[in-house]
C-alpha positions in Angstrom: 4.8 -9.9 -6.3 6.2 -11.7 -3.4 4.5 -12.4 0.0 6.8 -10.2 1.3 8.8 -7.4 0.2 11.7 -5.5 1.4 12.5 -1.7 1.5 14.3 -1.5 -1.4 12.1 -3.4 -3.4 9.4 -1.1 -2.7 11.7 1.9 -3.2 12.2 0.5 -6.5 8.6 0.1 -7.5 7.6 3.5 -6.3 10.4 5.7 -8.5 8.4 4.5 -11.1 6.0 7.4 -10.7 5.6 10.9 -9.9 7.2 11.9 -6.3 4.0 14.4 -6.1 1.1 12.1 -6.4 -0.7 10.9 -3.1 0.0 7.8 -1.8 -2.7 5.4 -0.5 -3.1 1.8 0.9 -5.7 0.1 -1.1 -6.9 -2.9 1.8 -9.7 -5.5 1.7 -11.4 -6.6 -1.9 -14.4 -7.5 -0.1 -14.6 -3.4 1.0 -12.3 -1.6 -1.6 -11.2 1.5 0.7 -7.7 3.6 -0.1 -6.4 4.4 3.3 -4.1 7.0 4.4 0.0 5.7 4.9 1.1 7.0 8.6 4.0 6.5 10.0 6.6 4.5 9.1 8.8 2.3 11.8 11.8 -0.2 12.1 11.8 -2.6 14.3 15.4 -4.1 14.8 16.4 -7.4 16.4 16.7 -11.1 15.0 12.6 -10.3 13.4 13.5 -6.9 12.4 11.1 -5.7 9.6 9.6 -2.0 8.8 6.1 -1.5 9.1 3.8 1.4 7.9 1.2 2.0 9.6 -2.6 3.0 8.1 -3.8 6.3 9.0 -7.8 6.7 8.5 -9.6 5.8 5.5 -9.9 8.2 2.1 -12.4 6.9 0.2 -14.1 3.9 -1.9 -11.7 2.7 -4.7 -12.4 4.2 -7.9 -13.5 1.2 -10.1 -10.5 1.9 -12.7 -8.0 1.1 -9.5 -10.6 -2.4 -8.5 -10.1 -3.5 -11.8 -6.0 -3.5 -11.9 -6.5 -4.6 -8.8 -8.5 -7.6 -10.0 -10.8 -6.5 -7.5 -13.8 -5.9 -9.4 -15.7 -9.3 -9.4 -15.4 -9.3 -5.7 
């Protein structure tokens, strides 16, 4: 996956699964948390981007999503 990716190339990877599940941010190797997604925002202008913003960690990574991940040796 690129560096960086743009809206529709996330919308694309996400209809690949079921509109119901939860969503979550898995950040850091080194501690494997999923985080909540918060809100979502456009900035516009010459840098415009959209970010989404974390809100509040879940829970440790179940080891099944560390190892997709390539996480687990960390």
């Amino acid at each position: 996956m690129p560096h960086k990716i743009t809206v529709g190339q996330l919308v694309r990877q996400l209809q690949a699964f079921d509109p119901e599940l939860p969503t979550y941010f898995a950040i850091n190797p080194d501690w494997p948390y999923a985080h909540r997604i918060g809100r979502i925002v456009e900035v516009t202008g010459s840098n415009g981007a959209v970010y989404i913003a974390e809100d509040g960690q879940e829970d440790v990574l179940p080891p099944a999503v560390r190892t997709e991940l390539d996480w687990s040796g960390v």
